[in-house]
C-alpha positions in Angstrom: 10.2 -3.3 -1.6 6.8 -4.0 -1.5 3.4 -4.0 -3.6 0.3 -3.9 -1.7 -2.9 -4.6 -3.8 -5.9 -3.6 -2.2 -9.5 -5.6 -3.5 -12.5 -3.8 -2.7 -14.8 -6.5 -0.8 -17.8 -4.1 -0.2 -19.7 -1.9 -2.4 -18.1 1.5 -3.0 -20.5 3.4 -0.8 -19.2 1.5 2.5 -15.2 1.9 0.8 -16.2 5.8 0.4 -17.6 6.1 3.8 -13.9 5.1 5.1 -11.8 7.1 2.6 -11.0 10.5 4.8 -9.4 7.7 7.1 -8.0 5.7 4.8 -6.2 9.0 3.1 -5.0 9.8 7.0 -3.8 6.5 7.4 -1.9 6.6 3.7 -0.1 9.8 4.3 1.1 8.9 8.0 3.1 6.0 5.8 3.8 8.6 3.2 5.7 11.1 6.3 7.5 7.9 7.5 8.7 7.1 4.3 7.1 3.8 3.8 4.8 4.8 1.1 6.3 6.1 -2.4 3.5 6.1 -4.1 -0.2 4.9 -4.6 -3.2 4.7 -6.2 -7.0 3.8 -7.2 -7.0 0.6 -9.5 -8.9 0.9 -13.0 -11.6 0.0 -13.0 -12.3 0.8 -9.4 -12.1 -2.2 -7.8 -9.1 -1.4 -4.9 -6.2 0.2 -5.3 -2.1 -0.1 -5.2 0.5 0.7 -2.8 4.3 1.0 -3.3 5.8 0.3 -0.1 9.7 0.1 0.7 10.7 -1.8 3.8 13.2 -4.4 4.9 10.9 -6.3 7.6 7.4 -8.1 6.0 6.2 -8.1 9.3 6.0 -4.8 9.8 4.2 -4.2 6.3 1.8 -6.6 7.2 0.9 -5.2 10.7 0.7 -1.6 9.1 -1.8 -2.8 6.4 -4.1 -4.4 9.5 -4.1 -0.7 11.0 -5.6 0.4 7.5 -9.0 1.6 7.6 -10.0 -0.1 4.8 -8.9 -3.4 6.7 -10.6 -2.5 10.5 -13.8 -1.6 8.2 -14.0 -4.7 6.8 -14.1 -3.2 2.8 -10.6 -4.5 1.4 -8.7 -7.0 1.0 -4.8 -7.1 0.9 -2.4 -9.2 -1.5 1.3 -8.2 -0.4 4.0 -8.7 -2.9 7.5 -8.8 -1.8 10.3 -8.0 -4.6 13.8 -6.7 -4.9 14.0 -3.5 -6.9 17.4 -4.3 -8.4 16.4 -1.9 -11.2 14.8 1.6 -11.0 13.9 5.4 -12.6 16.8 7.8 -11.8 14.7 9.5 -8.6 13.9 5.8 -7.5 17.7 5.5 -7.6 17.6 5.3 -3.6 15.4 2.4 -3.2 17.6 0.0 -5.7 18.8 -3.4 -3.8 21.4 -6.0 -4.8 20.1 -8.9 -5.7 21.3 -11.7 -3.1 
């Protein structure tokens, strides 16, 4: 499982200029399943991604498509961690730890 922290680098003009592709781009990974959930930061300053995933490649080459990313606005710090613990409906998404 991943967290993807997103850090606004550009005033939040140029981020809302980019947000109806941004949005596009998020629920694409939300109708592949990569995405469980996500949101704007407070204060405002970027946002957070739950990701799930086995391959940090991937995740990584999926936040470079990101709108935000090709726009030049945001940031990404990508946190990699083993949900060995969850909420009931997150029940699918628990891992072992190795």
């Amino acid at each position: 499982m991943f967290v993807l922290e997103l850090t606004y680098t550009a005033p939040v003009e140029r981020v809302e200029s980019l947000l109806g592709a941004h949005v596009s781009w998020l629920d694409a990974s939300y109708a592949t399943g990569v995405f469980i959930a996500s949101g704007r930061k407070v204060p405002r300053d970027g946002g957070v991604i739950l990701a799930v995933g086995d391959d940090r490649a991937a995740v990584e080459r999926l936040v470079a498509a990101d709108p935000f990313v090709t726009g030049d606005v945001c940031t990404y710090r990508i946190t990699e961690f083993t949900a060995t613990k969850t909420a009931p409906e997150l029940a699918p998404y628990r891992e072992e730890q190795a």
